[in-house]
PAMI-799156 format. One record per residue (C-alpha): residue in three letters; x, y, z. Coordinates in steps of 0.5 Angstrom, whole numbers, padded with zeros to 4 digits, always signed. Layout:
N
ALAXYZ/...
% end
This chain:
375
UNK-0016+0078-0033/UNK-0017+0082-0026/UNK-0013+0081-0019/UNK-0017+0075-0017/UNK-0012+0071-0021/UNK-0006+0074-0017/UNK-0010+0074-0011/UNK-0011+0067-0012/UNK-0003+0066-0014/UNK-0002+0069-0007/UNK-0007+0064-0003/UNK-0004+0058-0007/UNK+0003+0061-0004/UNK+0002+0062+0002/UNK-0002+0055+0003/UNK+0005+0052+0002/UNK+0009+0056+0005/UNK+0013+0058-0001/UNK+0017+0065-0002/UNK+0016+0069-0008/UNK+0023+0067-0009/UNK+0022+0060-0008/UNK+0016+0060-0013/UNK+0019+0064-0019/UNK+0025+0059-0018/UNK+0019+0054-0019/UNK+0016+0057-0024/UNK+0022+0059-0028/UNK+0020+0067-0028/UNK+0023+0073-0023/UNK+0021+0073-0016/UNK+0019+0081-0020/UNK+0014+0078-0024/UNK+0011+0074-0018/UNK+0010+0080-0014/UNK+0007+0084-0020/UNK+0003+0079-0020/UNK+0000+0079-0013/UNK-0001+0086-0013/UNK-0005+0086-0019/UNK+0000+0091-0024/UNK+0001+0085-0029/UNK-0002+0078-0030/UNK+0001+0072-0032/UNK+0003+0071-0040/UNK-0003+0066-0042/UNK+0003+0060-0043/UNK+0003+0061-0035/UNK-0003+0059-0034/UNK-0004+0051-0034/UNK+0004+0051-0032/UNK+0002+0055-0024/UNK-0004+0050-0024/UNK-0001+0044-0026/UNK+0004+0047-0020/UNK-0001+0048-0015/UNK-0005+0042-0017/UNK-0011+0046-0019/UNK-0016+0047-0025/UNK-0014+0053-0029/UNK-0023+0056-0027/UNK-0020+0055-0020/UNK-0014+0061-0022/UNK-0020+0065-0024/UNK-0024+0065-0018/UNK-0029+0060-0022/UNK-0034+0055-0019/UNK-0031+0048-0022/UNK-0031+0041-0018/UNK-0027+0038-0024/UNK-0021+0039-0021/UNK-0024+0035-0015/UNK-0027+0029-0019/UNK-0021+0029-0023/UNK-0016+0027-0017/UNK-0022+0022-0014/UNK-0022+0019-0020/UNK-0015+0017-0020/UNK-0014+0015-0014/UNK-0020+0010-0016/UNK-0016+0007-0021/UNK-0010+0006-0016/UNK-0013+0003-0011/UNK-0018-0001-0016/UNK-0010-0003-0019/UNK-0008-0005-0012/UNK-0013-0010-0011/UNK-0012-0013-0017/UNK-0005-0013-0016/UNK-0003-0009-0022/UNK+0003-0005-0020/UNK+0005-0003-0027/UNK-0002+0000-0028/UNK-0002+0003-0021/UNK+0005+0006-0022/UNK+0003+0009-0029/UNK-0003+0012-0026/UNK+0000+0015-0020/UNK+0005+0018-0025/UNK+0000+0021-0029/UNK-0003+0023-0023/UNK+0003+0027-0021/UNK+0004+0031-0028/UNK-0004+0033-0028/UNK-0002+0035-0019/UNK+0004+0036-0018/UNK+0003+0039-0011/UNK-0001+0034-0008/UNK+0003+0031-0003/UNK-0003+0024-0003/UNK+0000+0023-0010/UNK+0006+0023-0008/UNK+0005+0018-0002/UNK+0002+0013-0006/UNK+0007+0014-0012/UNK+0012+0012-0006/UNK+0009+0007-0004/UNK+0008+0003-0011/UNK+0015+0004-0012/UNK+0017+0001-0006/UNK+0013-0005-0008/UNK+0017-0007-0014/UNK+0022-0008-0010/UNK+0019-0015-0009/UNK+0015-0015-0015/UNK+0018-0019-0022/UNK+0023-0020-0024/UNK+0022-0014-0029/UNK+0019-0009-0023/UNK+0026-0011-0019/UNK+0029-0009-0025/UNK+0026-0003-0026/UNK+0027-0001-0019/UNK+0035-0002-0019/UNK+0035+0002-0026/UNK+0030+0007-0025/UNK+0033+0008-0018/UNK+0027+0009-0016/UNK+0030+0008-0008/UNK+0032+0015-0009/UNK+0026+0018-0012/UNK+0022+0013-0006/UNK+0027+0017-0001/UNK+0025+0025-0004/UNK+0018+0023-0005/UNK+0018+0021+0002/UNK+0022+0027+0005/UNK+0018+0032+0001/UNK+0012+0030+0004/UNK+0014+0029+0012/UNK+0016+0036+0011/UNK+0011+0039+0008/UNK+0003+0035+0008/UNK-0001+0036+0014/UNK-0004+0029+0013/UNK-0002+0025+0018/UNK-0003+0019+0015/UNK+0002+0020+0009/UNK+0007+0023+0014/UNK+0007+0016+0018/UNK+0007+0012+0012/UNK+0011+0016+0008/UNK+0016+0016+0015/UNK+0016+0009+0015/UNK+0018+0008+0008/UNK+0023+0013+0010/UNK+0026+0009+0016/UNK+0026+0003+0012/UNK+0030+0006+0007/UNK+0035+0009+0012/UNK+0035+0001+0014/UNK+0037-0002+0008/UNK+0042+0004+0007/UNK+0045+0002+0013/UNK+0044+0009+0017/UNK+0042+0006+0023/UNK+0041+0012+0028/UNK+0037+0016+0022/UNK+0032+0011+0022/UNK+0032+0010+0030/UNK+0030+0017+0031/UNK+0025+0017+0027/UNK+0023+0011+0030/UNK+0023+0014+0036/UNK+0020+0021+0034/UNK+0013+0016+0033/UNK+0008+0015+0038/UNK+0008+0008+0042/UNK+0003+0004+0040/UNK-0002+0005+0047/UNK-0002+0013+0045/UNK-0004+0013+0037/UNK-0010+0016+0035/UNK-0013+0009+0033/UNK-0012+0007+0040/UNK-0014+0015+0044/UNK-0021+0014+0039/UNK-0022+0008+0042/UNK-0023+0011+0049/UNK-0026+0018+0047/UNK-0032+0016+0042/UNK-0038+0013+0044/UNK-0044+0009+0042/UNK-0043+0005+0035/UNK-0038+0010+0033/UNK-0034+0007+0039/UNK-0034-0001+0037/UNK-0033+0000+0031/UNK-0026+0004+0032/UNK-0025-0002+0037/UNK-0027-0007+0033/UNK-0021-0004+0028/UNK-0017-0004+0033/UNK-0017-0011+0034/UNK-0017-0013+0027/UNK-0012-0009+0025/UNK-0007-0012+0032/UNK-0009-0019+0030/UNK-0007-0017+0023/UNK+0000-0014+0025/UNK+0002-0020+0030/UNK-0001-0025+0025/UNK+0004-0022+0019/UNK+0010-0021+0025/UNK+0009-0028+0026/UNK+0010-0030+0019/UNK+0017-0025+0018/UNK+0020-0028+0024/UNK+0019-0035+0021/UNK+0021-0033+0014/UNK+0024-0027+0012/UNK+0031-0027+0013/UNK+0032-0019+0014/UNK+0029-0021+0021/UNK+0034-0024+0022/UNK+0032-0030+0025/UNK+0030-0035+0020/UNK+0036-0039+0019/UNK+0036-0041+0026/UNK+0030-0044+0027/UNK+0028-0051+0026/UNK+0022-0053+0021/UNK+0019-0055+0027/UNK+0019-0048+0030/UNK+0018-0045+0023/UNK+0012-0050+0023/UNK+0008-0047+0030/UNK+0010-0039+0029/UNK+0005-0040+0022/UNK+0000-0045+0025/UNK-0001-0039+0031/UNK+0000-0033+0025/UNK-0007-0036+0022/UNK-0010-0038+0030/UNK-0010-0030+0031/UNK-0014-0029+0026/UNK-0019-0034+0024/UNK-0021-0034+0031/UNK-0022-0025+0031/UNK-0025-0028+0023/UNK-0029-0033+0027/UNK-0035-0034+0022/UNK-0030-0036+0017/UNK-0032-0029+0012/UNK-0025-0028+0012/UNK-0025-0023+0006/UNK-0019-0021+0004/UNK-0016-0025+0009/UNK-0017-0030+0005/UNK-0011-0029+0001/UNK-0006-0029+0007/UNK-0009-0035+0010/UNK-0008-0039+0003/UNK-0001-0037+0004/UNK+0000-0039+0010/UNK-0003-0046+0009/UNK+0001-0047+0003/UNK+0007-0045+0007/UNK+0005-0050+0013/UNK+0005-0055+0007/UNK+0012-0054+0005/UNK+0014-0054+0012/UNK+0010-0061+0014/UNK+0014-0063+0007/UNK+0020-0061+0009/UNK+0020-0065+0015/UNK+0017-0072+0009/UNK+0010-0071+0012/UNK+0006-0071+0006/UNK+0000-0073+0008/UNK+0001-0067+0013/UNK+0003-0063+0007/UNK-0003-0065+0003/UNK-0008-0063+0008/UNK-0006-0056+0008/UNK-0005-0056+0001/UNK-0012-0057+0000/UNK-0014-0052+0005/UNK-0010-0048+0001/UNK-0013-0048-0005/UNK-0020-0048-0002/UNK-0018-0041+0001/UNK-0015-0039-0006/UNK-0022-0040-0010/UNK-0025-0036-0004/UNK-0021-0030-0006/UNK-0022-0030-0013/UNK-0030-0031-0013/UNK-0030-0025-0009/UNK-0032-0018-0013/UNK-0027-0014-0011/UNK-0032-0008-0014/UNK-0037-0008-0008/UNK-0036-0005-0001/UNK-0037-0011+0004/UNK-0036-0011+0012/UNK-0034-0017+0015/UNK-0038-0021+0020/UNK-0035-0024+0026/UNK-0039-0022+0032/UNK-0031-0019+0033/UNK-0031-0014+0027/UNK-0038-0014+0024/UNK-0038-0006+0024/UNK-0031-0007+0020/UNK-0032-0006+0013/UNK-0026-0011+0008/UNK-0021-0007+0005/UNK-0019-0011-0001/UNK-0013-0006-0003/UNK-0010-0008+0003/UNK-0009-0015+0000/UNK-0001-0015+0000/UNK-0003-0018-0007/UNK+0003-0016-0013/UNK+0002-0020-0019/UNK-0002-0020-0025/UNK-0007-0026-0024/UNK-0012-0029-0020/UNK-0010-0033-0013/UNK-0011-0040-0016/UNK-0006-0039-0021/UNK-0001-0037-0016/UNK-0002-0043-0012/UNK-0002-0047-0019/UNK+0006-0043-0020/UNK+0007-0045-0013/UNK+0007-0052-0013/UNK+0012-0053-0018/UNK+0017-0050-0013/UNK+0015-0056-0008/UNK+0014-0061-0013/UNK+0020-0063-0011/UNK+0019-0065-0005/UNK+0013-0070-0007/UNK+0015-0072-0014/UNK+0010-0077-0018/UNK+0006-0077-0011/UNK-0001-0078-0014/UNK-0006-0074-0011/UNK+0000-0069-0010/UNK+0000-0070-0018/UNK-0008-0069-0018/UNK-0008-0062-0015/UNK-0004-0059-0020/UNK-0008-0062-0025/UNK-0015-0060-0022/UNK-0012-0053-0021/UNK-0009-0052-0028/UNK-0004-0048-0031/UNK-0001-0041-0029/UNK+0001-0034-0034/UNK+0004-0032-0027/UNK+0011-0028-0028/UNK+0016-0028-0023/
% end
């Protein structure tokens, strides 16, 4: 071992800002050792090694100045397998490899995002994720996750992400002005860095950006839309009729059926199913079954759209809106275990009773089959 080792030590420090001090407390050593270390008067003790490199999230060849991309196609690998797990809407498997990515790389700030973000998705998960959630505390962990990545990562798009899980949390713990101050520390919407890359790009780089912008703003008021309509922490839910109701999600799937307007909805797919179902349920609610069919059926023509695609392979839509937009199967919203069909299958069985031994009511729940869905 030479002092290439403690000059990595020091570069790794000082990266993430930490003292001697505040090291040696980490590591469970005097910040003396840390200094001679530094220095080049003494190295590390050998059982040292892979507990500094876990701690910085490097390979042990990287301590020792050695050319290793191990480390890198480790990292890629994992994340891989998260996203792949999200898009399948196994959120057991996502959390399991996030903490298995958390062990190998404690000090990636990423990691940590989307160990939060998995976490935070139990909490309307099954009834065996929710009850992980409140045993396991993990809005606690979810809430230090958060906090050590708005003060320590230089990425952008995990500090917002991890700021507006941060809100959330401040929210449900009732703490109003915290939330409201990160809210109010955020960019507007007109000056965020989508939008000023919208204006500052050109040629096909530019449309592009413009056309994910507009994507992904239909996206959000199509789903605001639907929140308003049934999400009871709106708010709003309870005072509206089922008429009402009826014309927020109607229009939620106006928006985007008419940006998607070739009808390659991708993963849309599966949110347009949902609302159709929900319209379903509306119309009967309201003792229009014939209505309610309608939509059912349109319902299941979406759900067996959405379990035929491979999520494996990388597609762009192809809407003359957002043809240079490439699908992002892992933003799906999806978290069960199972495909759309069999959801949609567990679904009718809570609006049996609205149609009782209605006969083609009867018949699509035979034609789409059973379900192992757990809620």
């Amino acid at each position: 071992m030479n002092n290439n080792l403690g000059s990595k030590i020091k570069e790794l420090r000082i990266a993430e800002n930490l003292t001697q001090e505040r090291l040696a407390e980490e590591l469970n050593v005097s910040f003396q050792s840390i200094s001679r270390w530094e220095n080049g008067i003494s190295t590390p003790d050998i059982s040292l090694i892979p507990v500094i490199a876990r701690y910085f999230g490097v390979s042990t060849d990287y301590l020792f100045g050695l050319q290793d991309e191990e480390s890198e196609i480790t990292r890629s690998e994992l994340e891989q397998k998260y996203l792949s797990y999200r898009k399948e809407g196994d959120l057991d498997e996502a959390y399991e490899v996030m903490l298995e990515a958390r062990k190998m790389f404690p000090r990636d700030l990423h990691f940590c995002t989307n160990l939060a973000e998995v976490m935070d998705l139990f909490e309307g998960g099954n009834s065996a994720q929710v009850a992980a959630y409140t045993e396991q505390r993990f809005s606690e962990q979810i809430f230090s996750l958060c906090r050590r990545v708005v003060e320590e990562s230089k990425d952008e798009t995990d500090r917002s992400k991890a700021l507006s899980m941060l809100c959330s949390y401040y929210m449900k713990a009732g703490n109003v002005s915290a939330a409201m101050k990160i809210a109010d520390s955020m960019t507007d919407i007109m000056h965020s860095k989508e939008v000023l890359l919208g204006e500052v790009l050109s040629g096909e780089d530019k449309k592009k950006q413009l056309q994910e912008n507009i994507l992904t703003m239909a996206d959000y008021i199509s789903d605001t839309l639907v929140k308003i309509a049934f999400q009871k922490e709106y708010g709003f839910s309870a005072s509206l009729s089922p008429e009402q109701k009826l014309e927020y999600v109607l229009s939620a799937n106006t928006i985007l059926t008419t940006i998607i307007s070739d009808g390659n909805y991708l993963e849309y797919s599966r949110k347009l199913g949902w609302n159709y179902r929900r319209i379903a349920e509306l119309y009967a609610m309201m003792d229009q079954k014939s209505k309610a069919m309608e939509y059912l059926l349109k319902a299941e023509e979406m759900a067996k759209v959405y379990d035929s695609i491979d999520k494996a392979v990388q597609r762009k839509f192809t809407s003359v809106f957002c043809d240079q937009v490439e699908s992002d199967m892992s933003n799906n919203g999806k978290h069960f275990v199972g495909t759309e069909t069999e959801m949609l299958s567990y679904r009718l069985g809570e609006l049996s009773v609205y149609f009782g031994d209605d006969d083609q009511f009867k018949a699509l729940q035979e034609c789409i089959g059973g379900n192992n869905i757990v809620i």
